[in-house]
VOGU-3710 file (C-alpha; in Angstrom, 3 decimals, decimal comma):
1> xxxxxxxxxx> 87,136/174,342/47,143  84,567/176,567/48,020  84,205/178,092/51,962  80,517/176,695/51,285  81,963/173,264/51,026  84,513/173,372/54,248  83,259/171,633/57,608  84,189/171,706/60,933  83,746/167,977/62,818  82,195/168,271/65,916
11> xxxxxxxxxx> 83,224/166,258/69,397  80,358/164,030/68,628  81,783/163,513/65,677  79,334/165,403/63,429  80,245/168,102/60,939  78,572/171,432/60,453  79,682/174,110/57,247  82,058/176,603/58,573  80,229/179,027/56,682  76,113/179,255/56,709
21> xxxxxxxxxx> 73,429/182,300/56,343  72,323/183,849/59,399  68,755/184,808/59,483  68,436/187,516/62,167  66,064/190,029/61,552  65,038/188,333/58,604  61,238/188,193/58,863  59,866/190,034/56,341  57,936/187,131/54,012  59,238/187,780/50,645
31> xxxxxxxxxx> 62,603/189,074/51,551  63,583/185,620/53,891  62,019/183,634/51,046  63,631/184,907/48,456  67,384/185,295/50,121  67,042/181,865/51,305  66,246/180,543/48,061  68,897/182,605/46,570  71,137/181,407/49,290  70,315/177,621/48,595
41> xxxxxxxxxx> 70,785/178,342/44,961  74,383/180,022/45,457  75,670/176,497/47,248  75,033/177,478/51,047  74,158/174,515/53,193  74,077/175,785/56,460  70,877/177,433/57,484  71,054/179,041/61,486  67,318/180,724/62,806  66,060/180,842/66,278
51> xxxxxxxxxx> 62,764/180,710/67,663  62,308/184,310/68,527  63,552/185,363/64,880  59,945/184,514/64,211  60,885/183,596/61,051  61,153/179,534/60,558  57,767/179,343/59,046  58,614/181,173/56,216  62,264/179,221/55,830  60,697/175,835/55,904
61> xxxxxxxxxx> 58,339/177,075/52,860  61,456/178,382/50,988  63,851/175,009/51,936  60,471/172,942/50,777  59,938/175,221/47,440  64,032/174,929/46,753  63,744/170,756/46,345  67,344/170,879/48,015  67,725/167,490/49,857  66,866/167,748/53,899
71> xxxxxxxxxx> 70,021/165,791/54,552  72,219/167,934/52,902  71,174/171,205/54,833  72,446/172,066/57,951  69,870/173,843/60,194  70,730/175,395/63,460  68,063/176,689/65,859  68,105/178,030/69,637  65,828/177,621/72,721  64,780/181,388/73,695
81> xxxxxxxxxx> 64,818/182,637/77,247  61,427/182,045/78,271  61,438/178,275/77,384  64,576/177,188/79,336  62,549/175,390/82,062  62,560/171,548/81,453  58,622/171,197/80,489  58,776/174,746/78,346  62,267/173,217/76,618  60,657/169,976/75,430
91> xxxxxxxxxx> 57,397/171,461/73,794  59,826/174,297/72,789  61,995/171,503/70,686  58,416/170,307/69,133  57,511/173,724/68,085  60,769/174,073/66,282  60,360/170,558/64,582  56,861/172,265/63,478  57,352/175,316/62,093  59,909/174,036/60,142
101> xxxxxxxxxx> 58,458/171,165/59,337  61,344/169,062/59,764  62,132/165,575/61,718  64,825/166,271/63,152  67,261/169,387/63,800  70,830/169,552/63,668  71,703/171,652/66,095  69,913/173,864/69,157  71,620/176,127/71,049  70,559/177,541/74,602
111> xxxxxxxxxx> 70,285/181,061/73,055  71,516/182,648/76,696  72,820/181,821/79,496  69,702/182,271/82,143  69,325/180,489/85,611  67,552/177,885/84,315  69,749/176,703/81,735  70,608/173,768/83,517  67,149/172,361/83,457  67,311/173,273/79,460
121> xxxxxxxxxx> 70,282/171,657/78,829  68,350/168,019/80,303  65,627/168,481/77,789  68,277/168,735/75,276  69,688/166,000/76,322  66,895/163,957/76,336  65,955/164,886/72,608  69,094/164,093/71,457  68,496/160,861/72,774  65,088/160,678/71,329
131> xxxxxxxxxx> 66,493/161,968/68,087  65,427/164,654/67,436  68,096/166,665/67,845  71,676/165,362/66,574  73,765/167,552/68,269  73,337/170,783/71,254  75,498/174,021/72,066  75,418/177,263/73,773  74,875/180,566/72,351  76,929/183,835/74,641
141> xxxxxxxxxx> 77,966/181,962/77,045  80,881/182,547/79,238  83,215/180,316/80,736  82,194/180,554/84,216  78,860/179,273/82,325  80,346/176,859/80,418  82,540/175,416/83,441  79,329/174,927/85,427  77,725/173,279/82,519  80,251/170,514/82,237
151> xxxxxxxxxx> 80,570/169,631/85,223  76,499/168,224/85,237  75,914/167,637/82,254  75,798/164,132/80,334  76,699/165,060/76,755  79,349/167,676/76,297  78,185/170,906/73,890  79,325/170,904/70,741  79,619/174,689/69,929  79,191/178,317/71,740
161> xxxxxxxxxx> 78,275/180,851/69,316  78,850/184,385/70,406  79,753/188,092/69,478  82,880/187,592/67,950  84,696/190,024/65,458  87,540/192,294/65,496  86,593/194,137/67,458  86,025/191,600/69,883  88,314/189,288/70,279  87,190/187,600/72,963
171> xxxxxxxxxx> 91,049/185,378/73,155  90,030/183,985/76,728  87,008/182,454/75,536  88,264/181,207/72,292  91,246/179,265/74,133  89,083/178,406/76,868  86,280/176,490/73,726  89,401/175,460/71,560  91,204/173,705/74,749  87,971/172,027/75,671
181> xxxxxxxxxx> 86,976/170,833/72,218  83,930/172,853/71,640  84,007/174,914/68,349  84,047/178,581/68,235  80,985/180,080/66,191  81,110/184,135/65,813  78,072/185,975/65,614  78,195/189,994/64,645  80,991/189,030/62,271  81,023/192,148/60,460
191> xxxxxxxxxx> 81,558/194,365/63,158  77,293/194,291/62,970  77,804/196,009/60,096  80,014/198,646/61,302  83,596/197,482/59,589  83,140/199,611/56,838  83,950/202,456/59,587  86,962/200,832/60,967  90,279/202,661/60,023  92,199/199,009/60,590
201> xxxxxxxxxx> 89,721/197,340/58,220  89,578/199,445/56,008  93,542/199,673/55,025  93,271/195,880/54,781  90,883/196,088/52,241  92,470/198,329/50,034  95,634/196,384/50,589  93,698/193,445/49,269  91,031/194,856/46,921  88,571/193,341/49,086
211> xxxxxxxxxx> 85,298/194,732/50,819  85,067/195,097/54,654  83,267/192,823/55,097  85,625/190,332/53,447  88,054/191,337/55,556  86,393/190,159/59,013  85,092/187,206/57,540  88,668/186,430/56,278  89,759/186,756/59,925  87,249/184,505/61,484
221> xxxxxxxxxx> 87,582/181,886/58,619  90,966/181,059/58,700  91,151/180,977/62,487  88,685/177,660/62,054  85,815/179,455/63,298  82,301/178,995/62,308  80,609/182,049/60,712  76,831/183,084/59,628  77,025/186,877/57,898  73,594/187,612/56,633
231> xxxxxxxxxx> 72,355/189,796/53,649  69,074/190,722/52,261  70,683/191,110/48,993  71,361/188,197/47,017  74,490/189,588/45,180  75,883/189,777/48,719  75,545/186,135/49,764  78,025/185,463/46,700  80,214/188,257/47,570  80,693/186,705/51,104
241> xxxxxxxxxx> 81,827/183,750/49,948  84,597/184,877/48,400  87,221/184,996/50,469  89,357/182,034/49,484  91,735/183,783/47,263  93,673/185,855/49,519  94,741/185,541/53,614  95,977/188,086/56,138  99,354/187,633/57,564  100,475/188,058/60,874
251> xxxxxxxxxx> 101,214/191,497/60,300  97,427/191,970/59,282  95,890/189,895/62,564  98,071/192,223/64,831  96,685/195,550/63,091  93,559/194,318/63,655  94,020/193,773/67,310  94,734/197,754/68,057  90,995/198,127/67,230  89,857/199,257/70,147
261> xxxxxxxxxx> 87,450/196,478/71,705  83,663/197,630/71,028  80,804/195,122/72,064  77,658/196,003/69,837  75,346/193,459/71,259  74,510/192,785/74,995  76,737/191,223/77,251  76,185/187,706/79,120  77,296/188,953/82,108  74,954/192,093/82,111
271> xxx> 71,816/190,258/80,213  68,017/191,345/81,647  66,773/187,423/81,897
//
């Protein structure tokens, strides 16, 4: 079976693909257009944008021009910073329904953890009861975050997508999500694009005949995580995908733990709200 085809059931009991086409820093018209038509073409069924990707206009116009069935993509947005008050959240959650021209959404994530996340997290809420949002999550959020969260909210996230790769490992967390029943969802998969520079990596894929970047994806796969590599470059939404015909032993998972622990993106704890 195809990684396209593999889902992940959620504790509300809906499913998302394990594997989906992340769209960051994807706004150039023809280049998002065309990559996610190629992407819908290649079998990918899990779509994941965010408001301040500014780019959700032009994936509605490709998902509309591709004549692929609403119900059978997956789309994943996120609330941005400067809409996480309760009014801002709500017409936030309309503007997303609008640009991408869509009745409902599958999943929104509070993209980071700010102070008013709490007052987010009730609009949520209340569009999930209005329906038009099936299910909600968190995006970089730690568990002192995620501990405060539970204890007032009504309906329990789903997800918590955050930097995740090799070279960070980010074990605490990962227990801490798996433990609670929220799924793990890596973002910066590939190392943000710096595997092919990693010694570790880079002995596993010429054990394997493999790229890099099949490498890391391999190791965030078959740990059950959810994962959203994007490309510009058609050829290299198929070559992601293919990753089914080979896994890394033990052996390989405890090489790639001496990589020493690199955070590319910005960290939750340190984040100018």
């Amino acid at each position: 079976m195809s990684v396209l085809n593999k889902k992940i059931k959620f504790n509300n009991g809906e499913e998302i693909p394990q594997f989906g086409l992340g769209t960051y820093k994807l706004d150039d018209e023809k280049a998002t257009y065309d990559v996610i038509i190629a992407a819908l073409k290649a079998g990918y069924l899990h779509i994941d944008t965010a408001q301040i990707y500014g780019n959700q206009k032009l994936i509605a116009k490709a998902l509309k021009d591709s004549q692929v069935p609403r119900e059978q993509i997956f789309i994943t947005s996120k609330i941005w910073n400067s809409d996480h008050g309760y009014e801002e959240t709500k017409k936030a959650i309309d503007r997303i329904l609008a640009e991408l021209e869509i009745t409902y959404i599958d999943l929104v994530l509070i993209h980071w953890p700010t102070p008013k996340r709490l007052e987010c997290w009730k609009a949520l809420e209340e569009a999930v009861a209005a329906k038009k949002i099936r299910s909600i999550g968190l995006s970089n959020f730690q568990i002192v975050h995620i501990e405060e969260l539970l204890k007032n909210c009504q309906i329990k996230p789903v997800i918590n997508q955050f930097e995740l790769h090799p070279a960070l490992q980010r074990k605490d967390l990962v227990k801490y999500l798996q433990d609670n029943d929220i799924v793990v969802e890596s973002w910066g998969t590939l190392i943000r694009g710096k595997c092919f520079e990693v010694e570790q990596v880079k002995v596993l894929a010429e054990k394997y005949q493999k790229s890099p970047a099949q490498i890391c994806l391999r190791w965030a796969f078959q740990q059950g995580f959810v994962i959203i590599p994007k490309s510009s470059k058609p050829h290299r939404l198929i070559e992601n995908t293919e990753i089914e015909d080979f896994a890394l032993t033990a052996e390989d998972m405890a090489l790639l733990a001496t990589i020493p622990e690199y955070r590319d993106g910005p960290d939750p704890d340190n984040f100018d709200f």
